[in-house]
C-alpha positions as CSV (number, residue, x, y, z in Angstrom):
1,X,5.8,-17.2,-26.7
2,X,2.5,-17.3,-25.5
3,X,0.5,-14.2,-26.5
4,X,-3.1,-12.5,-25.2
5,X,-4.9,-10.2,-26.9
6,X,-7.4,-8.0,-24.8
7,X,-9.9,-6.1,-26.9
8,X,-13.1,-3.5,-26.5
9,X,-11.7,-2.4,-23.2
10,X,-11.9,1.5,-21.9
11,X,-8.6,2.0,-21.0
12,X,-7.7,3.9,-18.2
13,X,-4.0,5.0,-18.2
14,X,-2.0,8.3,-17.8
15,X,-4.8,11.0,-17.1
16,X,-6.7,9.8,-20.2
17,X,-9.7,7.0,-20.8
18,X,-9.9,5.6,-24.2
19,X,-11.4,3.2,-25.9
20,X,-8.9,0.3,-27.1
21,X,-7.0,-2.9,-27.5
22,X,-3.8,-4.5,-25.6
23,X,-1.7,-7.3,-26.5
24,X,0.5,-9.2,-24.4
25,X,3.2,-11.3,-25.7
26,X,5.0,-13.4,-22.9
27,X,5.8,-11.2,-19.5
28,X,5.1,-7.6,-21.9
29,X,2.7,-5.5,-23.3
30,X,3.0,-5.7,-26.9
31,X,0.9,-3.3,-28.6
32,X,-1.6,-0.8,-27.4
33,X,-4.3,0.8,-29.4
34,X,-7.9,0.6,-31.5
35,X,-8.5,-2.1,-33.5
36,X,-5.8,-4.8,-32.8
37,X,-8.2,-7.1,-32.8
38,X,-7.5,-8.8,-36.2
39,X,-3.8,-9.5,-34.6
40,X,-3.3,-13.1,-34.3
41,X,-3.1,-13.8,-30.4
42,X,-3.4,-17.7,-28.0
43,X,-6.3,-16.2,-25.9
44,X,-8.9,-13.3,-26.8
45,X,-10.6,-11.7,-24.0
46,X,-13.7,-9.3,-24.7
47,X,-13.7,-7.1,-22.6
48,X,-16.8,-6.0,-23.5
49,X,-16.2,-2.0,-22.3
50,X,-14.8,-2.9,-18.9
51,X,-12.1,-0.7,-17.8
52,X,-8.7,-1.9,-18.3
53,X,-6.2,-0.3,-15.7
54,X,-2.9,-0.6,-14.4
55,X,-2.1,-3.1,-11.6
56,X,-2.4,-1.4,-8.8
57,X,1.4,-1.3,-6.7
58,X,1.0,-1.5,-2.8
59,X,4.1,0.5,-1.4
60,X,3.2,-0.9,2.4
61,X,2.0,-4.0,3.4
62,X,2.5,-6.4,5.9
63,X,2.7,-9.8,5.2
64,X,3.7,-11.7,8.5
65,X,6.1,-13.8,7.1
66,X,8.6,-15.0,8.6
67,X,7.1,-15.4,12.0
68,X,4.0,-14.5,12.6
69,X,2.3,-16.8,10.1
70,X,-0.7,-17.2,12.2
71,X,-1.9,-14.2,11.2
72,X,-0.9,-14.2,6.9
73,X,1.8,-15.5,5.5
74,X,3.3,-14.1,1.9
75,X,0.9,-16.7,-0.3
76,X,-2.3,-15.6,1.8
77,X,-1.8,-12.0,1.7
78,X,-0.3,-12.3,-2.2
79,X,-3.4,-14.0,-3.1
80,X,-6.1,-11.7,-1.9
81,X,-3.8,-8.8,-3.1
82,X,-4.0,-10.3,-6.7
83,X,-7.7,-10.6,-6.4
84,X,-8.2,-7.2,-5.6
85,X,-6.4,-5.8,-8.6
86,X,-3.0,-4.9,-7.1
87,X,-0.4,-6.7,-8.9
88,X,2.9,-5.7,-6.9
89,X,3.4,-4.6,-3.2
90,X,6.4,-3.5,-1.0
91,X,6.6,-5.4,2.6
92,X,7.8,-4.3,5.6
93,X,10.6,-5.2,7.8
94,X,8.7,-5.9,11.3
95,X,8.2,-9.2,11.1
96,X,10.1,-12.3,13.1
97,X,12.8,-11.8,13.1
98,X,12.6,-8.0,12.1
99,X,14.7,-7.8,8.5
100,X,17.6,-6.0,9.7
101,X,20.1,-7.6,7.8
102,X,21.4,-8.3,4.6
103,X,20.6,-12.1,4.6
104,X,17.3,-11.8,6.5
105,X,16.3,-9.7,3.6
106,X,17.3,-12.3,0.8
107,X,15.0,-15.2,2.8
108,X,12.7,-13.2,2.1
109,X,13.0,-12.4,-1.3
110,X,13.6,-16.6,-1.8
111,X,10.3,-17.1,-0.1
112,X,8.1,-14.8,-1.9
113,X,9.3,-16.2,-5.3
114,X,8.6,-19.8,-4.6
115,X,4.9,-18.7,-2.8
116,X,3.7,-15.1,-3.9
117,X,1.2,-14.6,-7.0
118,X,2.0,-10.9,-7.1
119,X,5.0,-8.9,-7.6
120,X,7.1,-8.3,-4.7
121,X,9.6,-6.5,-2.9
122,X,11.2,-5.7,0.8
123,X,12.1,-2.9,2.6
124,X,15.5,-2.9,4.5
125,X,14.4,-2.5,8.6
126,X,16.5,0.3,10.4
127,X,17.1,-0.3,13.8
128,X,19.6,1.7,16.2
129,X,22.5,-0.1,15.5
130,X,22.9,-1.3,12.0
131,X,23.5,1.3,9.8
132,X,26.5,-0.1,8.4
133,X,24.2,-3.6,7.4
134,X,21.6,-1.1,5.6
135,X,24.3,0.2,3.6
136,X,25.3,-2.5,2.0
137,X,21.6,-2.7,0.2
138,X,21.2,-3.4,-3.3
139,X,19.2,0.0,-4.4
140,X,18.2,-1.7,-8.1
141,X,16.9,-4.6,-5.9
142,X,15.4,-3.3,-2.6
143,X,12.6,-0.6,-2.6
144,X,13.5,1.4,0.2
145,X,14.9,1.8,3.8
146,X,12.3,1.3,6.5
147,X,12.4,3.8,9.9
148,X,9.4,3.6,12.6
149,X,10.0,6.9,14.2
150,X,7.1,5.9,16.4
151,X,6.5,2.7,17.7
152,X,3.7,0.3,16.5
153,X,2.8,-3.3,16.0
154,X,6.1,-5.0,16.2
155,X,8.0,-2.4,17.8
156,X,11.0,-1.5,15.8
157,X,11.5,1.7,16.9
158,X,14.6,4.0,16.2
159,X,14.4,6.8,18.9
160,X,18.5,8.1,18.4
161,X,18.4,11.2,17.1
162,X,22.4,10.5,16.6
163,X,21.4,7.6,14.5
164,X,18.5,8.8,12.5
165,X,20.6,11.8,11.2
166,X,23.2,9.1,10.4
167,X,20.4,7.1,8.1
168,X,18.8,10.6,6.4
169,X,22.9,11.7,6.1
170,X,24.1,8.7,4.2
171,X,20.9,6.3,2.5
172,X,21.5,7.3,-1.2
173,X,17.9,5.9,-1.8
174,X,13.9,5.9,-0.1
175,X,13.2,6.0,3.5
176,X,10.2,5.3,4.2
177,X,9.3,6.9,7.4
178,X,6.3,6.0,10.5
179,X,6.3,9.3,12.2
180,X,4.3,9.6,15.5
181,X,6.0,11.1,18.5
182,X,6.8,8.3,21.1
183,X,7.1,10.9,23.8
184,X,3.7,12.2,22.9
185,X,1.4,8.8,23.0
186,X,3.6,8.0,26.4
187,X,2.5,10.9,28.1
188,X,-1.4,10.7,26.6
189,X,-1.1,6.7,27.1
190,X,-0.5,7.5,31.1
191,X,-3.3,10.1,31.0
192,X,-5.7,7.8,29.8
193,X,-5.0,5.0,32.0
194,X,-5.1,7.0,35.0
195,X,-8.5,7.8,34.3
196,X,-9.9,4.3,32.6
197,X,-7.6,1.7,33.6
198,X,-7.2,-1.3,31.1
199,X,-10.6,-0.3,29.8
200,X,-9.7,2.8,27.6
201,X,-12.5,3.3,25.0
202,X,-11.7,2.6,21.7
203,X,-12.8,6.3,20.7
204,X,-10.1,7.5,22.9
205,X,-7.4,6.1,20.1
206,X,-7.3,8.9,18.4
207,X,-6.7,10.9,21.6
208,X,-3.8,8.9,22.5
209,X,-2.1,8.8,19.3
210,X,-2.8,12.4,18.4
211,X,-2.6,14.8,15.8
212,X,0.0,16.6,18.0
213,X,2.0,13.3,18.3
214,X,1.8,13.1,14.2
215,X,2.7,16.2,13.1
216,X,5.3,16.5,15.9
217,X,7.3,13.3,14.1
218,X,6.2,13.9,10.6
219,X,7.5,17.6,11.2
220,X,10.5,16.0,12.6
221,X,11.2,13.8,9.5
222,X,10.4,17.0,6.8
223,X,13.0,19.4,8.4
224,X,16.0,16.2,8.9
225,X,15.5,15.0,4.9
226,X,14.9,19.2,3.7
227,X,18.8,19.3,5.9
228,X,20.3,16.6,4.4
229,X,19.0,16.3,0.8
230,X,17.0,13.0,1.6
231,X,14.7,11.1,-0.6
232,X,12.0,10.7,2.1
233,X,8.5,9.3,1.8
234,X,6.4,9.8,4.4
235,X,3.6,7.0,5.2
236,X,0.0,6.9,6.3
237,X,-0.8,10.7,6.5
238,X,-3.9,10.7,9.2
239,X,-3.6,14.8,9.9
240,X,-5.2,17.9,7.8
241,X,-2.3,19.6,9.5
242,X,0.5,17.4,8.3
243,X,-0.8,17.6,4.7
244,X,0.5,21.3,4.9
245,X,4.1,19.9,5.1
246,X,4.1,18.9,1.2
247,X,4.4,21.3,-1.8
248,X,2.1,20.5,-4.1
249,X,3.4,22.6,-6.6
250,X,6.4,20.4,-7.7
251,X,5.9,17.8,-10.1
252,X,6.4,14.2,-8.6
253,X,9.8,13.4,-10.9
254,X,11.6,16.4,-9.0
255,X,10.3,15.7,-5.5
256,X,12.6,14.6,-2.5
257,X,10.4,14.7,0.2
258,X,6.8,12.3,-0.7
259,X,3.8,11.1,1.3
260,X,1.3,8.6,1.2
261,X,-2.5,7.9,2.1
262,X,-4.3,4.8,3.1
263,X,-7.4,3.7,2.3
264,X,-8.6,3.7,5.5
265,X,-7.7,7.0,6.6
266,X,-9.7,8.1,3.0
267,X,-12.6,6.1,4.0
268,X,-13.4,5.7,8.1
269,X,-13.5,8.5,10.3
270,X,-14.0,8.8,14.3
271,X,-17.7,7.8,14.4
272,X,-16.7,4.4,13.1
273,X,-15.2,3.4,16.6
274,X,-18.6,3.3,17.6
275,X,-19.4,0.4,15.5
276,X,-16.4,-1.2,14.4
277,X,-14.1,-0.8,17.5
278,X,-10.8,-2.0,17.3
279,X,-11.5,-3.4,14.2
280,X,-10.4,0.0,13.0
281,X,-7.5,0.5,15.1
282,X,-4.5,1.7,13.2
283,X,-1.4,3.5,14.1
284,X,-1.6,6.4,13.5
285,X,-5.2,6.4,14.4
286,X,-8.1,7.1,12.2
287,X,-9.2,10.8,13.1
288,X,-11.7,13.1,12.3
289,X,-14.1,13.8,9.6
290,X,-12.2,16.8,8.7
291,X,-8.5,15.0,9.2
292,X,-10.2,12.8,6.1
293,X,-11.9,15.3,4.2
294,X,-8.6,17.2,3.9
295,X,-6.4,13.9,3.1
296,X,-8.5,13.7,0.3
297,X,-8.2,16.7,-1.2
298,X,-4.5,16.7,-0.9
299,X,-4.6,13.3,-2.9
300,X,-6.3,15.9,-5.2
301,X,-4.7,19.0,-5.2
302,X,-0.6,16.2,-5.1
303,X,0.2,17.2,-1.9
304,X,-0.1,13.7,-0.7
305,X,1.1,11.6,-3.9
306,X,0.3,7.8,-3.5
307,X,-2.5,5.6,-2.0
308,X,-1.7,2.4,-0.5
309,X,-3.1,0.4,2.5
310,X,-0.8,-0.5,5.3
311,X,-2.6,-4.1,5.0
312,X,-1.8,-5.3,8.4
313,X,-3.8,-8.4,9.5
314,X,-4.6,-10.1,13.1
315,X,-6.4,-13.0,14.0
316,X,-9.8,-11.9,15.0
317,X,-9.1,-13.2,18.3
318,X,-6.1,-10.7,18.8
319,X,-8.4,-7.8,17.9
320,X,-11.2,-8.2,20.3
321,X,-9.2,-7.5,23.5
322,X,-8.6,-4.8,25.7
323,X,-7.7,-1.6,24.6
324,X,-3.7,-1.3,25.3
325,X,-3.9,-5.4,24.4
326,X,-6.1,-4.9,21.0
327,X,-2.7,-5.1,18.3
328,X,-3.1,-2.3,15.7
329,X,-3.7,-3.2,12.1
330,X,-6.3,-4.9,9.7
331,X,-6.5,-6.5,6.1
332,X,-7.4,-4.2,3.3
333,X,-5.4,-5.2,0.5
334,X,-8.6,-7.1,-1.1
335,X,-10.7,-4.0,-1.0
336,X,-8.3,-1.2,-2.0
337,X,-9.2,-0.9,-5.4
338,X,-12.6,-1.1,-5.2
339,X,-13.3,0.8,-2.3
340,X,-11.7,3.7,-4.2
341,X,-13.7,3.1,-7.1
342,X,-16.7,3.4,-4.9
343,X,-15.4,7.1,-4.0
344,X,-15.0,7.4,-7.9
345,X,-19.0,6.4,-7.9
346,X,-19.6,9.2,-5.1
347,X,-18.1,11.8,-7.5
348,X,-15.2,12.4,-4.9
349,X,-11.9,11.0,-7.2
350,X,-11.7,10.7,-11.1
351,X,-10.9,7.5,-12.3
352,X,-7.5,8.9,-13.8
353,X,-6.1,10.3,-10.2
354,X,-7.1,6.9,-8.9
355,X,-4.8,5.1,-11.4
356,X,-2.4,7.6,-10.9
357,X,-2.2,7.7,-7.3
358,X,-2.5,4.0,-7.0
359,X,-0.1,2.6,-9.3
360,X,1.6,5.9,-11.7
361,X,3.1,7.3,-9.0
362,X,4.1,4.5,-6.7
363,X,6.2,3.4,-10.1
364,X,7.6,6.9,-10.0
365,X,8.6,7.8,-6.5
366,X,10.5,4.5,-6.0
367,X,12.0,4.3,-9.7
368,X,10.8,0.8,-10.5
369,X,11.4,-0.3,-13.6
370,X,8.7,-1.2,-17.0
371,X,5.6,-1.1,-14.4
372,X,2.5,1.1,-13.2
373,X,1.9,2.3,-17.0
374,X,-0.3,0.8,-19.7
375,X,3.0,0.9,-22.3
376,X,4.2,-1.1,-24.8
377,X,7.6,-2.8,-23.6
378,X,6.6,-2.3,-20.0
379,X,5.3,-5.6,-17.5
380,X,1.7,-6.3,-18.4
381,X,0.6,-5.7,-14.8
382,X,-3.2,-5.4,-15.9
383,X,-6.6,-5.3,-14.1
384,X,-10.0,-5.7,-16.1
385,X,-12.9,-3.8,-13.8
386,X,-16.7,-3.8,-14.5
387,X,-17.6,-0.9,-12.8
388,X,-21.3,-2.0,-12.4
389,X,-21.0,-5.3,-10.8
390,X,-22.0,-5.0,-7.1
391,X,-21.5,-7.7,-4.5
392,X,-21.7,-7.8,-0.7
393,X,-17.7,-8.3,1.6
394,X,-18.8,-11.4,3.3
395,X,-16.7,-14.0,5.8
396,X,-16.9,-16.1,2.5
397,X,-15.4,-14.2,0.4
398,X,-12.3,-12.7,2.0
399,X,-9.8,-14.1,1.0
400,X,-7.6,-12.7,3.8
401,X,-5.6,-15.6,6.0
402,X,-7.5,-13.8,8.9
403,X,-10.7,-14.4,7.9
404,X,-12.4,-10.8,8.6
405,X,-12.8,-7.1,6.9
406,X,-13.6,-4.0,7.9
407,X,-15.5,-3.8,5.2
408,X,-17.5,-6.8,5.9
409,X,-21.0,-5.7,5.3
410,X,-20.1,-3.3,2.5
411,X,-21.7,-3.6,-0.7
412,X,-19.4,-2.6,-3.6
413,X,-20.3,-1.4,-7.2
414,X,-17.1,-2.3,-8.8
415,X,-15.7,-5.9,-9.4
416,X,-12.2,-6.9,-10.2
417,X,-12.6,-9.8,-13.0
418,X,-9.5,-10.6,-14.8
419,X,-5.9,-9.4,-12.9
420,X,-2.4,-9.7,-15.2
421,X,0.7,-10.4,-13.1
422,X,4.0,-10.1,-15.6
423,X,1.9,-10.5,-18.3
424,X,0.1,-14.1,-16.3
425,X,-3.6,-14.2,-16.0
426,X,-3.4,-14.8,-12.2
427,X,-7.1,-14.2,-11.0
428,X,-9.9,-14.3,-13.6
429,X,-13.8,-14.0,-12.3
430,X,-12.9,-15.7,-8.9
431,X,-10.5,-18.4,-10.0
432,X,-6.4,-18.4,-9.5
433,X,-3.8,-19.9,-11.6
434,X,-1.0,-20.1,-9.3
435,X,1.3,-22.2,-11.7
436,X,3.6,-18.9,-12.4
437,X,4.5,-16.3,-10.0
438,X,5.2,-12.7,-9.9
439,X,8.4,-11.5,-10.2
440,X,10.8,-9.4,-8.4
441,X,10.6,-6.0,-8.7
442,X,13.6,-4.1,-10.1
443,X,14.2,0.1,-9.7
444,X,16.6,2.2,-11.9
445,X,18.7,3.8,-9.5
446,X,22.4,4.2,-9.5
């Protein structure tokens, strides 16, 4: 069994940095601690102090695939996710056809393992009509149920209050909840088009899709899983007020009720419209320097307990239109771990809380199995990082199927070298070997 043997690495794993060794034998993590390095290994890699974290694991992407591979297909998206240091992702159901049933699910799971680099799994779409189909889901092999309480790119939404107490009632496992009120961004959509026509202002995004329409559906969601006894995660917080709705005083292994933050609501804020446009149009909508400010410091203070992207990519093309025809998403999944390492460099985030946030806890809220820990007998899922390596997000090197970035222009400090997958060196200083692929991922649930 082919072993590696990583040595002189600062290892960055549960709350602590140390200076250490790793060695991998086959799809595991061997041994961990100082001076392995007289272990007989295949390969050696020095890491020469670099930091050695755990993959990062993505709880929502979108991949395109099936349907909509024009804009990314599960390889692409895999790829650049790989490259960026995260190692396993969870995809949503709104592709083409949306995965609403049991078999739709399984293509996907038999397409990612003949194409995807990284770990993988897929979330189980509701819709208003197919309860019965999502309960038949395999909870040790599916990461979650997935509910858009508001509508978005894709439009899958679930607007039966009958139905949706049905799903937080009876789904022994995750739901993963989009919460903006439909009823809310009607209303403020008319408003605005009253007074602007088709040529609504980027800036007014925010406006349409509100804080009130957020916190009315997040709310919403809170009070039907507190009724029920749900196991409910809450995506893409973009509100200071809804940040209020989670205790951060119970330790992540007891919670019920979990939320998530992106990236990009950690990072732009509503002066970017002015430059970037719809580039950064998101649902729900970037907001306000304080709406960021204060997600940030509930990522600090475990109100808000994971950090993903909601990678959600469109042909440049599809993005520079009209505001109502401008479709709501962008890549990120490339840049996530190094644009949080660049708030690390700001002194905003420790190291440790980004490894925690980013790929302990992910591992924890959905149960998955052996992964997001540097621990012997668990998936080597490992990222080498030289945190003073800066280089430029240019066209050329976005590896994105859509070809642009946000972030295009950015220069970050931090550089992913070398990126583990199941114990696979899939991405080392800007080469892929693509022979093996990730696997899926497995949860211990009953």
């Amino acid at each position: 069994m082919k072993t590696t043997l990583i040595v002189n690495a600062n290892i960055v794993n549960e709350d602590k940095v140390f200076q250490g060794d790793v060695l991998i034998k086959g799809q595991y993590i061997e041994r961990v601690g100082p001076d392995l390095a007289s272990l007989p290994a295949h390969t050696v890699i020095d890491a020469q102090g670099r930091y050695l974290l755990p993959g990062a694991i993505d709880d929502q992407v979108h991949f395109r695939e099936p349907g909509l591979e024009h804009k990314a297909t599960i390889y692409s998206e895999a790829r650049a996710a790989v490259a960026g240091g995260v190692t396993s992702f969870m995809e949503m159901p709104n592709t083409n056809p949306p995965t609403y049933t049991q078999q739709l699910l399984e293509e996907k799971y038999a397409r990612a393992a003949q194409t995807s680099l990284a770990n993988y799994s897929f979330f189980v779409g509701g819709s208003n009509d197919n309860l019965d189909e999502v309960m038949r889901t395999d909870l040790r092999q599916v990461c979650g149920l997935k509910i858009f309480m508001g509508s978005s790119t894709g439009n899958l939404l679930v607007d039966s209050e009958k139905t949706l107490e049905s799903f937080f009632s009876r789904f022994p496992s995750v739901i993963a909840t989009h919460c903006e009120d439909e009823k809310t961004i009607k209303r403020n959509s008319e408003l605005y088009r009253e007074k602007y026509g088709e040529n609504v202002p980027i800036k007014c995004h925010p406006l349409i899709r509100s804080h009130e329409a957020c916190y009315i559906s997040s709310s919403f969601a809170v009070n039907l899983a507190k009724k029920h006894g749900t196991r409910l995660h809450v995506l893409h917080i973009s509100t200071a007020q809804e940040t209020k709705l989670f205790d951060s005083a119970i330790p992540l292994e007891k919670k019920k009720i979990t939320s998530e933050a992106c990236v990009h609501h950690l990072w732009f804020d509503h002066r970017d419209y002015e430059k970037l446009g719809t580039l950064i149009k998101w649902n729900p909508a970037v907001k306000t320097m304080e709406d960021r400010d204060q997600i940030l410091e509930a990522v600090l203070n475990d109100a808000i307990d994971v950090i993903a992207t909601d990678h959600a990519p469109h042909t440049l093309q599809e993005k520079q239109n009209t505001y109502f025809n401008a479709p709501s998403g962008g890549p990120l999944i490339q840049h996530s771990v190094v644009a949080m390492l660049e708030l690390y460099h700001q002194g905003k985030i420790p190291l440790q809380m980004i490894v925690r946030k980013m790929s302990h806890n992910p591992s924890i809220a959905f149960r998955i199995e052996r992964r997001g820990f540097i621990r012997e007998g668990y998936f080597a899922d490992l990222v080498l990082v030289d945190l003073n390596d800066p280089w430029k997000v240019e066209k050329s090197n976005i590896l994105a199927q859509c070809g642009w970035s946000p972030f295009e222009g950015n220069t970050f400090k931090s550089r992913i070298t070398h990126t583990f997958v199941s114990g696979h060196l899939a991405y080392s200083d800007g080469h892929f070997q693509e022979n093996t692929k990730g696997l899926r991922l497995s949860f211990d649930r009953q």
